[in-house]
N, C-alpha and C positions, 0 to 999 in steps of 0.2 A: 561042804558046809550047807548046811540047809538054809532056803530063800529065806524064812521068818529072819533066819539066825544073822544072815547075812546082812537082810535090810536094816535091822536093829545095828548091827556093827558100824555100818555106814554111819546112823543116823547120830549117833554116838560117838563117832569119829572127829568130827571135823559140828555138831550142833545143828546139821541143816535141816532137821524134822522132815518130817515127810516131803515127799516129792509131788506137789498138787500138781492137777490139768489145769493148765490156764488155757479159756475158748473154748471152742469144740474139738472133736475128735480131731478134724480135716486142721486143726492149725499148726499140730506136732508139738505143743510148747507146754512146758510145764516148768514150776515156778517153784522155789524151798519153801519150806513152809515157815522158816527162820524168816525169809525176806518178807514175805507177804503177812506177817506178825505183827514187824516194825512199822511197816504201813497203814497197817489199822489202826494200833496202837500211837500213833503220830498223829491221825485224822479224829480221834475223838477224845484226845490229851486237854485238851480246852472245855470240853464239856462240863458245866456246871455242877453240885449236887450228885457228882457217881464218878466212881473211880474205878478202873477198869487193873482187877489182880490179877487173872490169868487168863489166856487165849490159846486155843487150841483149832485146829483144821482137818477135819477127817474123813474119812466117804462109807457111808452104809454100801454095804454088799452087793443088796439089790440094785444099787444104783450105779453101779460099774458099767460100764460100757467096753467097745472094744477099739483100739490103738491104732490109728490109719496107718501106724511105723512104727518101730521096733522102739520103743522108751526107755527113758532112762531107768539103770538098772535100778531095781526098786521102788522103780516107781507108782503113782496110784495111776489107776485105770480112767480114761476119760470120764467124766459124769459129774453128775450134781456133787457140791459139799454139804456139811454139816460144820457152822461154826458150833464150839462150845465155849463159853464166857462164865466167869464168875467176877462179880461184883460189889463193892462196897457204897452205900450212899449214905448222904445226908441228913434223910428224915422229915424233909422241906415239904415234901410230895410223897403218897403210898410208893412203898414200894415196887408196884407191880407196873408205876408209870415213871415211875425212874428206868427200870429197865427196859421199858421199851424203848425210851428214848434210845438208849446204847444201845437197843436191839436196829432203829429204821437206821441209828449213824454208820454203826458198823457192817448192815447189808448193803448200802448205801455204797460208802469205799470199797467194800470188794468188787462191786460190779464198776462203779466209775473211775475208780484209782488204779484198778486193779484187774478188772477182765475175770474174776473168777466165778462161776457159777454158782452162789450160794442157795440151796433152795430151803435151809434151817439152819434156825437160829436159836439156841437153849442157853439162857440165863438163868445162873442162880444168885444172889443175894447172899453172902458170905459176913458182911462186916455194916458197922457204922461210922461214917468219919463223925472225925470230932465236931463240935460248934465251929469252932473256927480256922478248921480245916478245909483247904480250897483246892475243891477237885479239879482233877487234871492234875497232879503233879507229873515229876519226872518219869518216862515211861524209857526202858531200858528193851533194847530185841536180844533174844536165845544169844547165849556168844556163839564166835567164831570167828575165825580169823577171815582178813580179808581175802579177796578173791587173789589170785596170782596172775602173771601177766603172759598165759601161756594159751592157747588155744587146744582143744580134746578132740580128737576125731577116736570115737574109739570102737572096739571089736574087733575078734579073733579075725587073722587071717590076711593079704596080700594087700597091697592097691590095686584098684581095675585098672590104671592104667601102667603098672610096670610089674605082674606080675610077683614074684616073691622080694624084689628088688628093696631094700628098705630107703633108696633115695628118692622113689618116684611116690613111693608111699609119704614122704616128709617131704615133697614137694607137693604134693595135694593137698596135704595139710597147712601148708605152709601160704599156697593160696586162699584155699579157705578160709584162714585166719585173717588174711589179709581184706578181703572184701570182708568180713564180716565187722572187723573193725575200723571202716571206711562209713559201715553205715551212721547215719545223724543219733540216734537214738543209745550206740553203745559207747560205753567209758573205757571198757574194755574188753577183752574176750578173759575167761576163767580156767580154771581146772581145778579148784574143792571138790568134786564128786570124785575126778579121775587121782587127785593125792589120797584121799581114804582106799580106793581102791588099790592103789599099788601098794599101800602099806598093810593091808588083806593078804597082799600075795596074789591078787587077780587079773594084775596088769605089771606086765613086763617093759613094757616102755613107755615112754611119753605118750606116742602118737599114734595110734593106730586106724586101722580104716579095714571094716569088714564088706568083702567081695560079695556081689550079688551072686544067686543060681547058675547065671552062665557064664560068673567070671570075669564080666564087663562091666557089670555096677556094682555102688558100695552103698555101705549105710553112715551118715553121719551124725556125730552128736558133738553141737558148739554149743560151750557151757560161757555166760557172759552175765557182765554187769551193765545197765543202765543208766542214762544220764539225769541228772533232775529235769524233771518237767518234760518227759517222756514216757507214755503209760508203757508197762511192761508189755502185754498184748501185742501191739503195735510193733513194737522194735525189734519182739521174737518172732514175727512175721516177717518183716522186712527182712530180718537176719537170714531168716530162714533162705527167702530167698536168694540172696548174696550166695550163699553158702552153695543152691543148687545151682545157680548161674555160674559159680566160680568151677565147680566140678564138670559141668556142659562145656567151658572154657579148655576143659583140657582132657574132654572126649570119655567124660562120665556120666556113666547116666545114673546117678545117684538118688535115693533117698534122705531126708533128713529129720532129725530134731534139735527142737533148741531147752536150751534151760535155764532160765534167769537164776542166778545166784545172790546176786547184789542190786538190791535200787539204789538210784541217787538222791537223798532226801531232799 
């Protein structure tokens, strides 16, 4: 199956939009584009005079960077975003300061709610609410079902620490999961990326864990949800970590990534 073909099957699967860089390269962490929606979309729901129709998350070409570790499959490439927005206002104000306002709220949240790099921001102007229509109403995120209560280590191939064995491989997984949701910041650990995938035909089991070059390292990917009033950022760090201390624990020298699925609103 071709990569285009693929990433679109995912995204279409399970609603998780694209796969953003949350931070920098060096953090490993990347966020749905579903979850980081709802979050914008939640942070400037109150705003007077404009009402926010649709929100999209993308990354120009040129501004790809390249991945300290292996990312999530489909993923975008580290680097600056492009928010895109369309708009509906009131009429109270030009429209060209209506939209900025939702232009400083919504670069605003992604950096402080959210850790994402937004380096543009393009509004357009779509609609008028009515007289006595009171912006901010109800703001709905992409569906999709919630996160599952299951931990992903995934990629082809053994555990470093029991060769083809699949007990030692679901024991490191099994830690992994464990410490990562130990940490303060997660509600739970996930698997939506890794159920589209086995339903692809590209994952054979739950839990996998790919072997480094000499057999003694792996690569990890812990997919997780967030607690309220814990920036995403932050807790995909902290997890991150867990994740490599927990693999160090049991004579791994592991790589990782993480990937926020779910915030806590």
């Amino acid at each position: 199956m071709p990569v285009d073909t693929l990433a679109e099957a995912v995204r279409q699967q399970l609603s998780l939009g694209r796969l953003l860089p949350l931070g920098d390269a060096a953090d490993a962490a990347w966020i749905t584009e579903s979850a980081a929606v709802a979050v914008l979309l939640r942070a400037v729901e109150d705003l007077r005079g404009v009402r926010t129709e649709e929100l999209r998350l993308s990354q120009d070409p040129d501004d790809a960077g390249e991945p300290a570790v292996e990312p999530p499959p489909s993923a975008l490439p580290p680097g600056p975003l492009r928010l895109t927005a369309t708009l509906s206002a009131s009429g109270a104000e030009p429209f060209p300061a209506a939209a900025e306002r939702l232009r400083t709220a919504l670069l605003a949240a992604a950096d402080e709610r959210l850790g994402l790099r937004v380096h543009a921001a393009d509004l357009e102007v779509v609609g008028m609410l009515d007289a006595e229509e009171d912006a901010g109403g109800e703001r709905r995120a992409p569906d999709g079902p919630t996160s599952a209560r299951t931990a992903e280590v995934h990629g082809p191939g053994a555990s470093p620490d029991s060769g083809d064995d699949d007990g030692g491989r679901q024991g490191l997984a099994a830690a992994v999961t464990a410490a990562v949701r130990a940490v303060p910041g997660v509600a739970d650990t996930s698997s939506r990326l890794g159920s589209a995938l086995r339903r692809l035909g590209l994952r054979d089991e739950e839990v996998t864990v790919e072997p480094g070059p000499d057999g003694q390292g792996g690569h990890l990917l812990v997919q997780l949800a967030t607690r309220p009033g814990h920036g995403p950022l932050d807790t995909a760090r902290a997890a991150r970590t867990a994740a490599l201390d927990a693999a160090a624990a049991r004579g791994a020298s592991a790589t990782a990534a993480v990937l926020v699925t779910d915030i806590g609103a």
